[in-house]
N, CA, C and O atoms as CSV, one atom per row, in Angstrom:
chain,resi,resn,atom,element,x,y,z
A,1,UNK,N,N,19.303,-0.179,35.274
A,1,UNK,CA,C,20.039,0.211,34.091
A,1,UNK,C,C,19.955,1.730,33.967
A,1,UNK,O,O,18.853,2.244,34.154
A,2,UNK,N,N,20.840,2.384,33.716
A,2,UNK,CA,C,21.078,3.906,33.545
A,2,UNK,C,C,20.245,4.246,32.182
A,2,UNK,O,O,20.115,3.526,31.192
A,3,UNK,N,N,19.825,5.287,32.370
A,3,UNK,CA,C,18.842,6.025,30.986
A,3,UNK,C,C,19.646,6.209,29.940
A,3,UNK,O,O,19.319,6.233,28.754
A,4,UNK,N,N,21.273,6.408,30.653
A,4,UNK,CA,C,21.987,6.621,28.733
A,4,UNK,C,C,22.398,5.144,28.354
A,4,UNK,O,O,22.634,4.985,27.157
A,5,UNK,N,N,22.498,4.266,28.999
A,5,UNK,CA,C,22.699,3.038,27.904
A,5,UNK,C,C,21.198,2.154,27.602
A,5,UNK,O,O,21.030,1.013,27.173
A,6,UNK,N,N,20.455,2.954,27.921
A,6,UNK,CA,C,19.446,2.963,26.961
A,6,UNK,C,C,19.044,3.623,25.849
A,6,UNK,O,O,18.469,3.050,24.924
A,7,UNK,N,N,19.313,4.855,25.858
A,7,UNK,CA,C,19.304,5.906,24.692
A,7,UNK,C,C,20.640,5.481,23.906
A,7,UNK,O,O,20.552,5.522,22.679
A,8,UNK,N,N,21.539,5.185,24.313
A,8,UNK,CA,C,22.822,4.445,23.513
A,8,UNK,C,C,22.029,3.800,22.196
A,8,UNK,O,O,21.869,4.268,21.069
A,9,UNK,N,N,21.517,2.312,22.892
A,9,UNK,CA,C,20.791,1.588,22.243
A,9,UNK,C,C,19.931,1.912,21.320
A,9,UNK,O,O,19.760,1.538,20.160
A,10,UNK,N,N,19.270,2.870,22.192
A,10,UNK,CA,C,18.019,3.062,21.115
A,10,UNK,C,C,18.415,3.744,19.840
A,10,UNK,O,O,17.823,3.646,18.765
A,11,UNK,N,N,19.558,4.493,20.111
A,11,UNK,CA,C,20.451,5.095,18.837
A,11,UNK,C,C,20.957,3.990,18.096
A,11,UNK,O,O,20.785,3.824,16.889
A,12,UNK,N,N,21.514,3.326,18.774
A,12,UNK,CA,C,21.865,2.429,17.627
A,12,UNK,C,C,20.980,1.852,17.036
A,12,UNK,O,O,21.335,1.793,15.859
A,13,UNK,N,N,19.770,1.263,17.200
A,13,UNK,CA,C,18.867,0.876,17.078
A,13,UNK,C,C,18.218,1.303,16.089
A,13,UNK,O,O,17.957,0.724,15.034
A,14,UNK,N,N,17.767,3.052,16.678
A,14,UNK,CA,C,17.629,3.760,14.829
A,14,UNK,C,C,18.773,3.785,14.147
A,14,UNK,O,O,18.435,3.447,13.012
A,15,UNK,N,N,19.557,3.917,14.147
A,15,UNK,CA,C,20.275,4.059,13.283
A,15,UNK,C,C,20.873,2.983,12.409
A,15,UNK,O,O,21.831,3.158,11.656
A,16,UNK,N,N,20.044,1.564,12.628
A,16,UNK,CA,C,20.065,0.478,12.019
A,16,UNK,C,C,18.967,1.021,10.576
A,16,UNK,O,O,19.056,0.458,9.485
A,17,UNK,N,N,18.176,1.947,10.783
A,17,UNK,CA,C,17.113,1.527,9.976
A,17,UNK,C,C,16.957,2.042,8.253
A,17,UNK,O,O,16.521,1.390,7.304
A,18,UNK,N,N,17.470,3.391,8.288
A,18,UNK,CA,C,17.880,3.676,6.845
A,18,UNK,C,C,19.244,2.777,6.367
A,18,UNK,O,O,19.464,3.121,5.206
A,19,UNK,N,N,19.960,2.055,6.670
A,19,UNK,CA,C,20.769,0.972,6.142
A,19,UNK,C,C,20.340,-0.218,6.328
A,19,UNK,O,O,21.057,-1.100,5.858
A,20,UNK,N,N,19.234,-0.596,6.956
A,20,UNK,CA,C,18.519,-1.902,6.317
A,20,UNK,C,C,17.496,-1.815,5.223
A,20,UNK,O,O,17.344,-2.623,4.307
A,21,UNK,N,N,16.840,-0.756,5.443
A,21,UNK,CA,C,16.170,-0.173,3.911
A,21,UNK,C,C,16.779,-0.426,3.033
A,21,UNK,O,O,16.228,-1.199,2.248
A,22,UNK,N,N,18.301,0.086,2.639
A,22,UNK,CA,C,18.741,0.141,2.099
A,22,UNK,C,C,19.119,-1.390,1.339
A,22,UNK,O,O,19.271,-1.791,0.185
A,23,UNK,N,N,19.155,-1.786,2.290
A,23,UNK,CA,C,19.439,-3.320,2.351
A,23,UNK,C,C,18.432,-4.301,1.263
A,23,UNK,O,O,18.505,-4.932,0.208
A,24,UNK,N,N,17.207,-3.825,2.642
A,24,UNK,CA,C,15.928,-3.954,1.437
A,24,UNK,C,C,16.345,-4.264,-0.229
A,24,UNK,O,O,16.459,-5.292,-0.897
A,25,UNK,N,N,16.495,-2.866,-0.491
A,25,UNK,CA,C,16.470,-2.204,-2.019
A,25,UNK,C,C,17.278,-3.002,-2.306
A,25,UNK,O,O,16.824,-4.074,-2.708
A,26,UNK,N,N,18.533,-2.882,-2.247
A,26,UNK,CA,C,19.504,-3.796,-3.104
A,26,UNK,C,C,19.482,-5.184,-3.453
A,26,UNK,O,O,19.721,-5.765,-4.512
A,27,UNK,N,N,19.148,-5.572,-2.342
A,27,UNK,CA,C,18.780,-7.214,-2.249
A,27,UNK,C,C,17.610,-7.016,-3.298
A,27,UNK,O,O,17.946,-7.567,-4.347
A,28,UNK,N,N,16.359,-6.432,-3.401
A,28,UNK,CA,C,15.660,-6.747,-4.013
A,28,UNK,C,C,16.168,-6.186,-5.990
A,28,UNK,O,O,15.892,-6.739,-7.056
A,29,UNK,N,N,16.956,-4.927,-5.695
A,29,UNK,CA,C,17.500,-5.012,-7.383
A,29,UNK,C,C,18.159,-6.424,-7.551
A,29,UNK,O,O,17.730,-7.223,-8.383
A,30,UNK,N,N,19.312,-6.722,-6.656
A,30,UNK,CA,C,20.057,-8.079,-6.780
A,30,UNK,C,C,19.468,-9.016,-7.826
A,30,UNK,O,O,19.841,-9.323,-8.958
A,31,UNK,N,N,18.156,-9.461,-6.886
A,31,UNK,CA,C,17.246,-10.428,-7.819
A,31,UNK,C,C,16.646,-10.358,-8.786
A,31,UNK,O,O,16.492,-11.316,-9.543
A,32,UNK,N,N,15.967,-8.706,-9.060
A,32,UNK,CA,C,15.995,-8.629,-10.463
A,32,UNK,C,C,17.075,-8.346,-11.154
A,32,UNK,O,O,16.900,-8.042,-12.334
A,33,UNK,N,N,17.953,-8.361,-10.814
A,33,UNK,CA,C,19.017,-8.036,-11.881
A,33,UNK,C,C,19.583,-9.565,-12.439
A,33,UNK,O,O,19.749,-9.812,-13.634
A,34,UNK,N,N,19.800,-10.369,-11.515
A,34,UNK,CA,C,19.826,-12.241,-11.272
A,34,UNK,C,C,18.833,-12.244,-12.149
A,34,UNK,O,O,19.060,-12.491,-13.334
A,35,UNK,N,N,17.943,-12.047,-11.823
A,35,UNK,CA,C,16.548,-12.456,-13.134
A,35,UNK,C,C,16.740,-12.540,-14.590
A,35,UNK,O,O,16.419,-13.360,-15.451
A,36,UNK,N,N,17.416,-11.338,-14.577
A,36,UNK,CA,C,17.100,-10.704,-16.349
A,36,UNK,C,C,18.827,-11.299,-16.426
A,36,UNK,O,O,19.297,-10.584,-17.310
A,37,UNK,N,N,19.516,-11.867,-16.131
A,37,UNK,CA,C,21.267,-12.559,-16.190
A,37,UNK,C,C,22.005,-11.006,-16.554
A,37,UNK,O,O,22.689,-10.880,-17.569
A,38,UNK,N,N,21.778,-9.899,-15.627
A,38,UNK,CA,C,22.708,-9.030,-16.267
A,38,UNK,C,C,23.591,-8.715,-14.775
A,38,UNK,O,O,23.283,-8.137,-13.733
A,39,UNK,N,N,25.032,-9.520,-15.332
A,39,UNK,CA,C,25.968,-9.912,-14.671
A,39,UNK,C,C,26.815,-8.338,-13.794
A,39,UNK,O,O,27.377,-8.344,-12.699
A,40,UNK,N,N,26.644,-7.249,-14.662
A,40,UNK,CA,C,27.462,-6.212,-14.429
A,40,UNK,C,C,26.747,-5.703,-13.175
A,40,UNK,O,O,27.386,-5.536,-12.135
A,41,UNK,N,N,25.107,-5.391,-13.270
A,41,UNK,CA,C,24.390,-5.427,-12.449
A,41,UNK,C,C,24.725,-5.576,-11.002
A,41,UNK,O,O,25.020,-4.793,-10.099
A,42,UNK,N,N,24.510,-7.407,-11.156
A,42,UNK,CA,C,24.796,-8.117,-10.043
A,42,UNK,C,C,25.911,-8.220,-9.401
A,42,UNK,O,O,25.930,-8.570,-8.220
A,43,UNK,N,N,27.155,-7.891,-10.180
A,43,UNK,CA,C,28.281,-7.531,-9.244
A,43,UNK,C,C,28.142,-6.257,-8.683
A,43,UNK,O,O,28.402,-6.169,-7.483
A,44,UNK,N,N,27.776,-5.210,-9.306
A,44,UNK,CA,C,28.027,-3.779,-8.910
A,44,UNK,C,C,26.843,-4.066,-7.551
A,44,UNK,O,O,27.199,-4.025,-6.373
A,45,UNK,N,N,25.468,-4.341,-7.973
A,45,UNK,CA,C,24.792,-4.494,-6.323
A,45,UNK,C,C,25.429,-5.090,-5.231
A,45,UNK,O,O,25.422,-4.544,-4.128
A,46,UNK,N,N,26.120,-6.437,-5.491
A,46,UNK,CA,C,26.349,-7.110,-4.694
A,46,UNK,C,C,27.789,-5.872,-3.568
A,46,UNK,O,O,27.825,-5.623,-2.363
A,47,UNK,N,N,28.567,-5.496,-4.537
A,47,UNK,CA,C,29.425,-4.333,-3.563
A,47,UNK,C,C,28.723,-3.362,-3.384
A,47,UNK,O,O,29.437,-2.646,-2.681
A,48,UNK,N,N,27.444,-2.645,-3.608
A,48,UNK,CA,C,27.020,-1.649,-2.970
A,48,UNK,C,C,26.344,-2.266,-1.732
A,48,UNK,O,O,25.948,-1.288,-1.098
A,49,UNK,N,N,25.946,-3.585,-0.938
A,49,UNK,CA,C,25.603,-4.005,-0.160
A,49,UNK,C,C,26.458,-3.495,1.262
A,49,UNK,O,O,25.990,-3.295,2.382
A,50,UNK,N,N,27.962,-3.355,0.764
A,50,UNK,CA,C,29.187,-3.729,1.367
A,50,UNK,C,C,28.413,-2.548,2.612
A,50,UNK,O,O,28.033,-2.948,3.712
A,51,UNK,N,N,28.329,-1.509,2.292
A,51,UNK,CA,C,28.201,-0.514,3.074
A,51,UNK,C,C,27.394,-0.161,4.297
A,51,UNK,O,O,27.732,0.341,5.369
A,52,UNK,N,N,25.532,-0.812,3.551
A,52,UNK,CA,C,25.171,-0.993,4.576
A,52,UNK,C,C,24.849,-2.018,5.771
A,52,UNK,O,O,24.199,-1.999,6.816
A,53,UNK,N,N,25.649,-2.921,5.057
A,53,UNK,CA,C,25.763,-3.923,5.860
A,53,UNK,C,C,26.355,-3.675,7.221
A,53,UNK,O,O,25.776,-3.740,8.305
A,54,UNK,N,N,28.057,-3.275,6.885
A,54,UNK,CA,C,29.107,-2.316,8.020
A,54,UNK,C,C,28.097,-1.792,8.676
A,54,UNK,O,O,28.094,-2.246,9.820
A,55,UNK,N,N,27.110,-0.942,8.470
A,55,UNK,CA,C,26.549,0.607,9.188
A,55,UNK,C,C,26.099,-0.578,10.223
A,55,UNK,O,O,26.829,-0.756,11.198
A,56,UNK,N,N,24.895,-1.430,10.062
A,56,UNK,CA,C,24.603,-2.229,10.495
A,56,UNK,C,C,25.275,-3.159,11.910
A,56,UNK,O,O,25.060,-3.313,13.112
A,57,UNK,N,N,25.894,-3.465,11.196
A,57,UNK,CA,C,26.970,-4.588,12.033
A,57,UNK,C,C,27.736,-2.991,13.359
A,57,UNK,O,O,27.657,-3.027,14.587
A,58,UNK,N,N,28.151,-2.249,12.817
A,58,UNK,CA,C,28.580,-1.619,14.030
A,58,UNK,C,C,27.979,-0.879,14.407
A,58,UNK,O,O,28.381,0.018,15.148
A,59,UNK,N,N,26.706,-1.039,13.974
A,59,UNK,CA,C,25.362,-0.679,15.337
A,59,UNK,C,C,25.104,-1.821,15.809
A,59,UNK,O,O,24.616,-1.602,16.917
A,60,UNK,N,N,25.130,-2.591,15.682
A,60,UNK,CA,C,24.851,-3.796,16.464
A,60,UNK,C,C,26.182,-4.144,17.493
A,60,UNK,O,O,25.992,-4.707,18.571
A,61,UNK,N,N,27.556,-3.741,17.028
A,61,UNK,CA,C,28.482,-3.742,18.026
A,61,UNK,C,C,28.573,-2.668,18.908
A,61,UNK,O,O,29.506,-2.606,19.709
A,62,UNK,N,N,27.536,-1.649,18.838
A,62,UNK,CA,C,27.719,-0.720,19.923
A,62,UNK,C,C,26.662,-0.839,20.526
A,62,UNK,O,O,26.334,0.146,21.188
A,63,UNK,N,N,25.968,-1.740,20.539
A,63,UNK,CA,C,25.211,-2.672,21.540
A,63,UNK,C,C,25.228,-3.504,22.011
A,63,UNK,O,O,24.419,-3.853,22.871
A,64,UNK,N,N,26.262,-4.181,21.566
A,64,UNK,CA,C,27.153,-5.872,22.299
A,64,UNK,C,C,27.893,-4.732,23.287
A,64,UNK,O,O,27.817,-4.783,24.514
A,65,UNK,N,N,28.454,-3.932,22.714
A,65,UNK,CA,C,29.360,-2.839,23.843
A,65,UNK,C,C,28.788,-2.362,24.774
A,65,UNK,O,O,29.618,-1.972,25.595
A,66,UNK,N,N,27.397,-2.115,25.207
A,66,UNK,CA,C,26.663,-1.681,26.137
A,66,UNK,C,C,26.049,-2.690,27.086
A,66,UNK,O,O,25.679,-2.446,28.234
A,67,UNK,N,N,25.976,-4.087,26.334
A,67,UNK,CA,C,25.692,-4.770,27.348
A,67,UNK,C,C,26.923,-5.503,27.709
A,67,UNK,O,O,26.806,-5.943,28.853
A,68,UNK,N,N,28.179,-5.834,27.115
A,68,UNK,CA,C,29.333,-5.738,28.024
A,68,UNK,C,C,29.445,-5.262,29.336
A,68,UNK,O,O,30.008,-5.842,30.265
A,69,UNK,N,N,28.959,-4.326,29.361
A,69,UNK,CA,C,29.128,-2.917,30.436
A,69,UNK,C,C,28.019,-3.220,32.062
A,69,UNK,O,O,28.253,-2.884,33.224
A,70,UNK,N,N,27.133,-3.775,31.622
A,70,UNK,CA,C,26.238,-4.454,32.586
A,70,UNK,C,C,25.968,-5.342,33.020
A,70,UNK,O,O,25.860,-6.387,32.378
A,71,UNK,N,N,25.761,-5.234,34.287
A,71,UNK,CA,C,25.620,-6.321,35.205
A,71,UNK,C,C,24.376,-7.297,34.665
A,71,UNK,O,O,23.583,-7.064,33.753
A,72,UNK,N,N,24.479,-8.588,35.619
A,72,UNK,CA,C,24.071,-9.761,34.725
A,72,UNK,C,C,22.046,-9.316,34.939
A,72,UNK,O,O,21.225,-9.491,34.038
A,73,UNK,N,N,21.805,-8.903,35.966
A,73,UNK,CA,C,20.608,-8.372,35.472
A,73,UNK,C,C,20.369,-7.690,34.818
A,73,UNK,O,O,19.492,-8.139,34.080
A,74,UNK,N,N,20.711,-6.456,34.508
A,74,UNK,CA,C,20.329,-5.793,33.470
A,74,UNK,C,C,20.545,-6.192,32.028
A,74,UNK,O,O,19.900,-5.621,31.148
A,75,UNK,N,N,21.427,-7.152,31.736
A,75,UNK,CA,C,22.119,-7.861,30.399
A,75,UNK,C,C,20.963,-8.620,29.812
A,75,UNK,O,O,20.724,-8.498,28.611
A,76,UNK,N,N,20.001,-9.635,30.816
A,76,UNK,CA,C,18.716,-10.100,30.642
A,76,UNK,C,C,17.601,-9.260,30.344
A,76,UNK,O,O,16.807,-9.400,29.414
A,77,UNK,N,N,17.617,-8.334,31.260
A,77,UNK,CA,C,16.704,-7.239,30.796
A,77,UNK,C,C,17.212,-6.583,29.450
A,77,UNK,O,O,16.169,-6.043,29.082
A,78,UNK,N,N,17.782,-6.404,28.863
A,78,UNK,CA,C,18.141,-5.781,27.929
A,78,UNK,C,C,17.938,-6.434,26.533
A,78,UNK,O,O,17.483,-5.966,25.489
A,79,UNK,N,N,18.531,-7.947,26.920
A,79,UNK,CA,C,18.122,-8.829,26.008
A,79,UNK,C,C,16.632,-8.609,25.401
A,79,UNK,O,O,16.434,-8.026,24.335
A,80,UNK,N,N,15.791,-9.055,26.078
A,80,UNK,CA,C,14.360,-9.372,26.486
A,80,UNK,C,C,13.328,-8.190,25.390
A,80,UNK,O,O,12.394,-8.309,24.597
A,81,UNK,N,N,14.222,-7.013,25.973
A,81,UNK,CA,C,13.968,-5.839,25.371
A,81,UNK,C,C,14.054,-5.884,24.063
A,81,UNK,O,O,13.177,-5.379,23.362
A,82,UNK,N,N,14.965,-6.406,23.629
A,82,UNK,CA,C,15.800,-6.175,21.967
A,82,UNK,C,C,15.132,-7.780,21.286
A,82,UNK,O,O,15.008,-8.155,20.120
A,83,UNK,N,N,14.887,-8.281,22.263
A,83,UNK,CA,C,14.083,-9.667,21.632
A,83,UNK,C,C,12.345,-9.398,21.452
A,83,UNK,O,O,11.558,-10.222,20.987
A,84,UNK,N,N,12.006,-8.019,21.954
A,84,UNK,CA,C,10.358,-7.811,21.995
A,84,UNK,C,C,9.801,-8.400,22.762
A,84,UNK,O,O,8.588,-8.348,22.555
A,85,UNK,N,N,10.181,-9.206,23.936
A,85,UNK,CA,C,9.823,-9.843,24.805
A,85,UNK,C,C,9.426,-9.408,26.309
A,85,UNK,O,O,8.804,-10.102,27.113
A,86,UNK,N,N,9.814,-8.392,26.465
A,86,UNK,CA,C,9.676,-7.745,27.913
A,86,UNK,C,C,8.434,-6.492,27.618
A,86,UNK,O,O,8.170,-5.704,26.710
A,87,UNK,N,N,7.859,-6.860,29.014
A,87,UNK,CA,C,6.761,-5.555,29.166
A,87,UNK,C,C,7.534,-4.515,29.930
A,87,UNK,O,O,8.508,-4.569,30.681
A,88,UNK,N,N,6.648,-3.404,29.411
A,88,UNK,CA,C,7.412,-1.702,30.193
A,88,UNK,C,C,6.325,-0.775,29.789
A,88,UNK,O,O,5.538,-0.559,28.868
A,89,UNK,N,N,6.672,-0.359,30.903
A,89,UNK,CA,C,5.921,1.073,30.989
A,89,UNK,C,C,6.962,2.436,30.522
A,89,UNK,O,O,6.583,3.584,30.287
A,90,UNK,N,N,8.360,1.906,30.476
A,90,UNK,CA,C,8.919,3.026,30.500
A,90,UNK,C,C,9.120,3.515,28.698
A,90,UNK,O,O,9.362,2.678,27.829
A,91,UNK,N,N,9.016,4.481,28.517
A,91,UNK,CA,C,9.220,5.225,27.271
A,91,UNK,C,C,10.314,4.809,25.959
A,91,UNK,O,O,10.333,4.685,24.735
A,92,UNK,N,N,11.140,4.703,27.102
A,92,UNK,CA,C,12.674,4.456,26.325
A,92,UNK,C,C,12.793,2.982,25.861
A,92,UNK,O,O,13.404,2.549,24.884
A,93,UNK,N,N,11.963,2.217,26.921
A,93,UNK,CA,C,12.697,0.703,26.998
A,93,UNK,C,C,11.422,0.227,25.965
A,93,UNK,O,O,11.634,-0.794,25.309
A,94,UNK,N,N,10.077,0.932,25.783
A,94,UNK,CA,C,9.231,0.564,24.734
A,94,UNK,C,C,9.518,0.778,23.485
A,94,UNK,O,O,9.049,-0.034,22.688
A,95,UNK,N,N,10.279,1.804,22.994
A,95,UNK,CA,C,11.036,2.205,21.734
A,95,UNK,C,C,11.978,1.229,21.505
A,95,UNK,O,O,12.169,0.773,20.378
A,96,UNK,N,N,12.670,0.818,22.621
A,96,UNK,CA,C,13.715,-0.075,21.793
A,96,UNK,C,C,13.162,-1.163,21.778
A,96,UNK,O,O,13.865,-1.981,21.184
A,97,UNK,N,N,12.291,-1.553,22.123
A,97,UNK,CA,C,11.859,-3.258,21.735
A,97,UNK,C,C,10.917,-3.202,20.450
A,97,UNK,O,O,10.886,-4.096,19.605
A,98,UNK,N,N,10.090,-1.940,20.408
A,98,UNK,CA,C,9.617,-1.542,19.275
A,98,UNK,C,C,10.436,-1.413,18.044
A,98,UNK,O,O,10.196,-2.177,17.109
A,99,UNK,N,N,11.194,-0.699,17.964
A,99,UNK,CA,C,12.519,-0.367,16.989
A,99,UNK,C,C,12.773,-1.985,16.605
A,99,UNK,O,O,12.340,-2.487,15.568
A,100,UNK,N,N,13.639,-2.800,17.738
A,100,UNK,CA,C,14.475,-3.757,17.728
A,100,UNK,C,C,13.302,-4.916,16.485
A,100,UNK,O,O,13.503,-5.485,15.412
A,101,UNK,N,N,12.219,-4.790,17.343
A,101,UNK,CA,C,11.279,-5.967,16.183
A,101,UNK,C,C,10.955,-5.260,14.794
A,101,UNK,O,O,10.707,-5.992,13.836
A,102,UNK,N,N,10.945,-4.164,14.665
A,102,UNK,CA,C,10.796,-3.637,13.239
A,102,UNK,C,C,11.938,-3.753,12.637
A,102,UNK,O,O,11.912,-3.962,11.424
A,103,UNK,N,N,13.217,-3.648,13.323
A,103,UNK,CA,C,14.846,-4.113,12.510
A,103,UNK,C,C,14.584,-5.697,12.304
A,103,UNK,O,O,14.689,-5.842,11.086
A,104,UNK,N,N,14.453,-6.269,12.565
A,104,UNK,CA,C,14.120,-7.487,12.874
A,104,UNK,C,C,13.531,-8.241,11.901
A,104,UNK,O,O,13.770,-9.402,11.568
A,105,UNK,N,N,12.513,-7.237,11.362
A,105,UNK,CA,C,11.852,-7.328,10.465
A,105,UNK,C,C,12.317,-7.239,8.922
A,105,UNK,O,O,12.464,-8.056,8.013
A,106,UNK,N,N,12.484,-5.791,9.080
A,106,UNK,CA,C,13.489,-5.792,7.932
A,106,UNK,C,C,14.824,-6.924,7.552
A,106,UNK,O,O,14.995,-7.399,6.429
A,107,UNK,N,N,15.371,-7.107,8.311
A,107,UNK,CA,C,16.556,-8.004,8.585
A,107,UNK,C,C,15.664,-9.497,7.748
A,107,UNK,O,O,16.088,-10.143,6.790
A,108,UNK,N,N,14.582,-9.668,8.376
A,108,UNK,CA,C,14.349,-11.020,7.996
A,108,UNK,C,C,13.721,-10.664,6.203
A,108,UNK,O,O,13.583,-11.659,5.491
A,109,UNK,N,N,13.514,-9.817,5.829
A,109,UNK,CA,C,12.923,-9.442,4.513
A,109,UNK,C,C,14.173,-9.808,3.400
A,109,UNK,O,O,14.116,-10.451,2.352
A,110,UNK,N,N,15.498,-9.027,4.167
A,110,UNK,CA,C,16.519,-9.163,3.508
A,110,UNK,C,C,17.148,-10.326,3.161
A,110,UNK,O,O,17.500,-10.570,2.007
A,111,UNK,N,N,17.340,-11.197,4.270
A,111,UNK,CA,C,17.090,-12.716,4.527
A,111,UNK,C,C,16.548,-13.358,3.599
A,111,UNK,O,O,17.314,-13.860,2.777
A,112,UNK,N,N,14.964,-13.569,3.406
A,112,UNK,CA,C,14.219,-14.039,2.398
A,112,UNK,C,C,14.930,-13.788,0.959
A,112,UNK,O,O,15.375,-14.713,0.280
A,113,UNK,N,N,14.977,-12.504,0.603
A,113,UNK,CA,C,15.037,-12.451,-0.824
A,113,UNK,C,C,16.701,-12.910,-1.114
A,113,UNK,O,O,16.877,-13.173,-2.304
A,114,UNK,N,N,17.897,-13.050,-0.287
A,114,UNK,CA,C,19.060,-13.285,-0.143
A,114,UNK,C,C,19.050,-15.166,-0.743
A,114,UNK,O,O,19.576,-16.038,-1.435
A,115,UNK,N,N,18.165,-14.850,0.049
A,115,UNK,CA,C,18.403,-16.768,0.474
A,115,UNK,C,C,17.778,-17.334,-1.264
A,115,UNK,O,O,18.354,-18.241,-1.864
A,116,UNK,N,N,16.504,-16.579,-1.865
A,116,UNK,CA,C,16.356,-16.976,-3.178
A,116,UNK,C,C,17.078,-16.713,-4.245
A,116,UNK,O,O,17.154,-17.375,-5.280
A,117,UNK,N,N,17.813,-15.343,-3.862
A,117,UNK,CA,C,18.847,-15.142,-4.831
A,117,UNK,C,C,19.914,-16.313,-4.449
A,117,UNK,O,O,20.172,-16.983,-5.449
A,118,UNK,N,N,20.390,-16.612,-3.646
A,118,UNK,CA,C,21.712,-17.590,-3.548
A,118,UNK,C,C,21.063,-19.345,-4.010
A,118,UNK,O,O,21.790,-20.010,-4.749
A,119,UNK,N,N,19.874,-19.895,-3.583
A,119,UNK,CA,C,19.493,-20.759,-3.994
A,119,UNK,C,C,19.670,-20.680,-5.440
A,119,UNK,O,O,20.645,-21.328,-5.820
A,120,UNK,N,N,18.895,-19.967,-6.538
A,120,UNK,CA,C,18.991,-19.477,-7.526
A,120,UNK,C,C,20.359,-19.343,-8.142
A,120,UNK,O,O,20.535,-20.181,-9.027
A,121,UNK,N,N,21.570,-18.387,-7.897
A,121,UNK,CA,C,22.536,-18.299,-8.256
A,121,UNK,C,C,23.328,-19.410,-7.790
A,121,UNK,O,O,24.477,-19.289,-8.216
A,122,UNK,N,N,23.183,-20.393,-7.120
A,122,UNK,CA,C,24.233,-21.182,-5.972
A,122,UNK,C,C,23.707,-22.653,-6.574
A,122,UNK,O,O,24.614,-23.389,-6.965
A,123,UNK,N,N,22.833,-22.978,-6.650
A,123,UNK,CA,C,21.595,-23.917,-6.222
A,123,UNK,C,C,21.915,-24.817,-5.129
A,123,UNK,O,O,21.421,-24.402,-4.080
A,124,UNK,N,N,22.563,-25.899,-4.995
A,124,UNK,CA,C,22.811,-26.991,-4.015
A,124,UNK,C,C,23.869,-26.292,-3.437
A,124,UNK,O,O,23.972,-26.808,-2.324
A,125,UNK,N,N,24.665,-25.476,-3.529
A,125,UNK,CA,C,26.013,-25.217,-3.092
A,125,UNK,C,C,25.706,-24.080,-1.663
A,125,UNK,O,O,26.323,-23.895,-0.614
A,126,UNK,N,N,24.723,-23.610,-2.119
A,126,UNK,CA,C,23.833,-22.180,-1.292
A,126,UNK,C,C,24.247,-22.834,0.165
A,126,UNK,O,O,24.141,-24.009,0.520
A,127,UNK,N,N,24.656,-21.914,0.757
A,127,UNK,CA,C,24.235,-22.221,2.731
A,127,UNK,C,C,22.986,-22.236,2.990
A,127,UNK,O,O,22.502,-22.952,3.867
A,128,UNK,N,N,22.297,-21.418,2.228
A,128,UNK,CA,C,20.392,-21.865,2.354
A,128,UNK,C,C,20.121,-23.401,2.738
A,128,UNK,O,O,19.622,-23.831,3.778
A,129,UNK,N,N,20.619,-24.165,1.533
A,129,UNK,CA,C,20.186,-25.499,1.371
A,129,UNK,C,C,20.637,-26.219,2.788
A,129,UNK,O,O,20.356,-27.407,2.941
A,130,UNK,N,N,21.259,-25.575,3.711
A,130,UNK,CA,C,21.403,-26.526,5.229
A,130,UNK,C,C,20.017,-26.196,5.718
A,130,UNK,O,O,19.534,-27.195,6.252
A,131,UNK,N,N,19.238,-25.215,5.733
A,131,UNK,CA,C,18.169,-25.338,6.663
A,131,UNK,C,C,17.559,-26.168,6.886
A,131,UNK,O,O,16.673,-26.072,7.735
């Protein structure tokens, strides 16, 4: 695999991370705002989500775009990488599996508090309730 569609990645990668923060935050006003029933709140959070969600999603498509681009070994390797699953010695390819599980992380934080706000606001109707 070439060093720039690794640094690609790893850009995108950071650059997942101040818009899942962000993510964080809102989701978590969301629910207090759901809490206390103040409706104006909860709409206005729910569209400030809009944004970093996008940032998100097309960092994550300019990493579906990079492994487009590679051959079927390196596509596994790359995976592996972004799944925290592969060992390396190399610099670059430890950052992004590092990065990738701390997005990962966040992602699943956002997740959690999403899924109680929609149970909560939704109750039986929630897509939660398939799990």
């Amino acid at each position: 695999m070439k060093e720039s569609d690794l640094r690609d990645v790893l850009a995108a990668q950071r650059s997942m991370v101040a818009p899942l923060n962000e993510l964080v935050d809102l989701t978590t006003q969301l629910a207090d705002a759901f809490s206390r029933g103040d409706r104006t709140s909860v709409r206005m959070l729910i569209a400030m989500r809009n944004d970093p969600i996008y940032k998100v999603a097309r960092a994550d498509d300019n990493i579906r775009t990079t492994l487009s681009t590679l051959n079927a070994e390196d596509v596994t390797r790359l995976r592996a990488l972004l799944a925290g699953e592969a060992e390396t010695d190399d610099p670059i390819e430890h950052q992004i599996s590092t990065q990738s599980v701390s997005n990962r992380r966040l992602l699943l934080r956002v997740s959690e508090i999403d899924k109680q706000v929609s149970r909560r606001f939704i109750g039986d109707r929630s897509i939660y309730n398939e799990d």
